[in-house]
N, C-alpha and C positions, 0 to 999 in steps of 0.2 A: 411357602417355598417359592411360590408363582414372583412376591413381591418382593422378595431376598434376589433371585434372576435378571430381573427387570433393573433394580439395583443394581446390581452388577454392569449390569449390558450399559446403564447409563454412565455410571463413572467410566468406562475404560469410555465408549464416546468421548467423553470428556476429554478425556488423559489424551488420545488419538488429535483430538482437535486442537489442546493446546498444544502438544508437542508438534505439529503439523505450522502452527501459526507461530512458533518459537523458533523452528526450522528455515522458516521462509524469512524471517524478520534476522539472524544471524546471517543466511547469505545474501540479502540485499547489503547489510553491512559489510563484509567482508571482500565479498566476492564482486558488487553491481552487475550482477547477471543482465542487467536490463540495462537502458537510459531512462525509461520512463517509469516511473515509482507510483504507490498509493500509499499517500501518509494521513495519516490520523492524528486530526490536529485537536486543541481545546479553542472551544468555544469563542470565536472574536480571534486565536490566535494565527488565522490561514497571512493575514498582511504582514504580521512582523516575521512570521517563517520568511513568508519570499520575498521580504528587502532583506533577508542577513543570506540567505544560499545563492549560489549560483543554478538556480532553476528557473524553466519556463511555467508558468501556467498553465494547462492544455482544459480542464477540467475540476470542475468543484463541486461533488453530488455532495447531500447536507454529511457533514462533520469528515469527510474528506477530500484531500487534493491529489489528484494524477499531475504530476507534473515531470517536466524533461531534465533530466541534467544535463548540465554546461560542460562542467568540467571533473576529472577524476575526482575524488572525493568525497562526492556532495552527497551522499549518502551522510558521512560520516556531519558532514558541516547543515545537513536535515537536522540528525539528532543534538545538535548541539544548539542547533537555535530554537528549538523545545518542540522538536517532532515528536507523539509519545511513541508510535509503529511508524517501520516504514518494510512496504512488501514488493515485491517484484510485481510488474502490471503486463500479464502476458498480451500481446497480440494486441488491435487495436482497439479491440472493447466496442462494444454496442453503440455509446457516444460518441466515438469519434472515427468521421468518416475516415479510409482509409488515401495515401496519397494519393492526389489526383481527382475523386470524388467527392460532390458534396452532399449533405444529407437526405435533398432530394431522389437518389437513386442516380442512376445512368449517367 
């Protein structure tokens, strides 16, 4: 019964997570809630993504790019230059320092 619950609790996790990361990937589509995006690119593909969109480069932790968009769109023109996700990148994240500052502190 214990391993039947356990089951349970893991699939909806599951379900919660991808529906959670299905969510977030339809309103950077839609919506670019953000300028700055996190796409998940394949292997070798991060240079041909960013010569076909209009985005900046800001950040490249392995197999993803944080980058800025240029212009309305470029969400949609990510996915088409073989972005496979692209998510909202809230706030300025740990890598990068925020305007004004540089990673040294103060």
């Amino acid at each position: 019964m214990a391993a039947r619950t356990a089951l349970r609790f893991a699939a909806a996790a599951a379900l919660v997570l991808v529906a959670w990361f299905a969510g977030l990937g339809v309103l950077a589509r839609w919506a670019e809630p953000t300028r700055e995006v996190l796409v998940l690119v394949e292997p070798g593909g991060a240079a041909a993504l960013l010569s076909r969109a209009p985005v900046l480069a800001i950040d490249a932790p392995a197999g993803w790019l944080r980058v800025r968009g240029e212009s309305p769109g470029f969400v949609a023109e990510l996915y088409a230059s073989g972005a496979r996700l692209v998510l909202p990148a809230a706030g300025s994240g740990c890598r990068t320092p925020p305007p004004g500052r540089s990673r040294g502190g103060a």
